[in-house]
C-alpha positions in Angstrom: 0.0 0.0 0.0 1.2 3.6 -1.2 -0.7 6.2 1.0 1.7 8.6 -0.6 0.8 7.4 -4.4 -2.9 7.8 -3.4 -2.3 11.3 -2.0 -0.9 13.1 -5.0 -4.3 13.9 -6.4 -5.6 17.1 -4.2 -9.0 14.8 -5.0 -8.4 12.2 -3.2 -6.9 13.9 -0.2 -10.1 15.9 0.0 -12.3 12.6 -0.1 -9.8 11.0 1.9 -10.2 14.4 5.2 -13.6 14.0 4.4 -14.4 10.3 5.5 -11.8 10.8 8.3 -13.9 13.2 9.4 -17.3 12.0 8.5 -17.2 8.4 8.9 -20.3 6.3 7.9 -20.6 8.9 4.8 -22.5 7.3 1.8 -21.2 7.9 -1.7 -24.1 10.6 -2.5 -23.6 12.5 0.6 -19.8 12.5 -0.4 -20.8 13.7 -4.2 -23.2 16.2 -2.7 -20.7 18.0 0.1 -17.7 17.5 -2.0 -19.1 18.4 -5.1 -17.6 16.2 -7.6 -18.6 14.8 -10.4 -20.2 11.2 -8.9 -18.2 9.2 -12.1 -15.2 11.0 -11.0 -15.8 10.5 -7.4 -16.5 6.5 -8.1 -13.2 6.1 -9.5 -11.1 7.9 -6.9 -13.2 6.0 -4.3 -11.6 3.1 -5.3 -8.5 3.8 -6.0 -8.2 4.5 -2.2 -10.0 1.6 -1.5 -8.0 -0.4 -3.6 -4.8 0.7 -2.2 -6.0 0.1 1.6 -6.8 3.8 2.6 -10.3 3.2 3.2 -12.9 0.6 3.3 -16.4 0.6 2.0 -19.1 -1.0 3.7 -22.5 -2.1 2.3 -25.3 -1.8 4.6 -29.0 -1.0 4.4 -28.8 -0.1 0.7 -26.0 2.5 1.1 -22.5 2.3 0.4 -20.5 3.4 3.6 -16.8 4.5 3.8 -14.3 4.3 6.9 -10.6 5.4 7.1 -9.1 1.9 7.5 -8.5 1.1 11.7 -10.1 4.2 13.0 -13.7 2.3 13.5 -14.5 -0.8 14.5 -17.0 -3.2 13.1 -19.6 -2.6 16.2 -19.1 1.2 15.4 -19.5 1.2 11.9 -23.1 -0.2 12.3 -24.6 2.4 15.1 -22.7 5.3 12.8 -24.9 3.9 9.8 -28.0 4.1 11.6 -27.2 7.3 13.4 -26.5 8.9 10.3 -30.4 8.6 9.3 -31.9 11.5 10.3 -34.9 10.0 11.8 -33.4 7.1 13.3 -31.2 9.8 15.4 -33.8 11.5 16.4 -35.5 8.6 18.0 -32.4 7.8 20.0 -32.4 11.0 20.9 -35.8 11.4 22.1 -35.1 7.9 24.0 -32.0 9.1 25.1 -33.9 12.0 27.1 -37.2 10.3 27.6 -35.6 7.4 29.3 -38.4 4.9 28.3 -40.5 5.9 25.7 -43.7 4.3 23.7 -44.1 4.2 20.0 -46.7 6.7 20.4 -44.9 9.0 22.5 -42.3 9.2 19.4 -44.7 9.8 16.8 -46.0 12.6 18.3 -42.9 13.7 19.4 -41.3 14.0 16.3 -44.6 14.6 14.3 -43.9 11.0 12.0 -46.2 8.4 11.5 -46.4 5.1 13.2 -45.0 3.4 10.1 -42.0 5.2 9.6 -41.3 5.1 13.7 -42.1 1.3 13.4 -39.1 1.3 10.5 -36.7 2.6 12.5 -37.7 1.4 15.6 -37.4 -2.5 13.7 -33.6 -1.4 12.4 -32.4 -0.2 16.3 -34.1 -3.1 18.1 -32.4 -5.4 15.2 -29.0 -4.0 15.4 -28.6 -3.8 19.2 -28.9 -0.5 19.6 -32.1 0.0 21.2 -34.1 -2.5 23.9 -38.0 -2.9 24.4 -39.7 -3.9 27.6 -43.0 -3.4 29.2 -44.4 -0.4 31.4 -47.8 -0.8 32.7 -48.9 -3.6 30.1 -47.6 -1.6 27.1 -44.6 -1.3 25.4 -42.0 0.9 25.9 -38.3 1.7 24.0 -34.6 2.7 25.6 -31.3 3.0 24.6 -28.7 1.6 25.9 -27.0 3.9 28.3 -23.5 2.5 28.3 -21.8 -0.5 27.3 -22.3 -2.5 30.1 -26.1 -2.1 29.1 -25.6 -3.3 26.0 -23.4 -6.3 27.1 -25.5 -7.6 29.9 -29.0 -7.8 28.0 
């Protein structure tokens, strides 16, 4: 692996600052903020990919990119869904609510019980959120730290 080869091209080190910084980042979000052409942004993606700069992951029907060894594998997953806009904000709303009902998120963030089902499917699936029952209904966290998440 060159880094140095890769590195020449003011392109790629823009792309390259740009995943470092943003990590998770799908390929339209990196055409849209960067501005490049998507063709030309395709093949300077994989050139650094290629030479072992960065690594793309596919996950939910977005390509993601990493800086190689500055995420790991548990990470990369919570950045993906974090980096949904809605998704985030029901984490955020759990976060704060401490346990919180479907309901109490739809009208919270003014989306409909479909979309909150969605998302709330995705967290519960990838670990990142747990369900349990208050007063004979259902109700969402987060986990708090990673003991949480470790002793469930």
């Amino acid at each position: 692996m060159d880094k140095n080869l890769d590195f020449e091209l003011e392109t790629r080190k823009k792309i390259y600052n740009y995943i470092l910084k943003n990590p998770g980042v799908h390929l339209r979000e990196l055409q849209r903020n960067l501005n490049i052409k998507i063709f030309n942004l395709k093949y300077h993606v994989q050139k650094l990919v290629k030479n072992g700069c960065i690594i793309q992951k596919k996950e939910d029907g977005y390509l993601r990119f990493f800086v190689i060894h500055t995420v790991s594998n548990g990470d990369k997953k919570v950045l993906g869904i974090l980096r949904q806009k809605t998704a985030r904000h029901i984490v955020l709303v759990a976060l704060y609510e401490i346990a919180v009902s479907q309901k109490e998120i739809c009208d919270f963030l003014q989306k409909s019980p479909s979309t909150i089902n969605f998302h709330i499917k995705n967290l519960l699936k990838n670990n990142s959120f747990k369900q349990r029952s208050k007063r004979s209904r259902s109700c969402f966290q987060t986990y708090r730290s990673s003991s949480d998440l470790y002793s469930s």
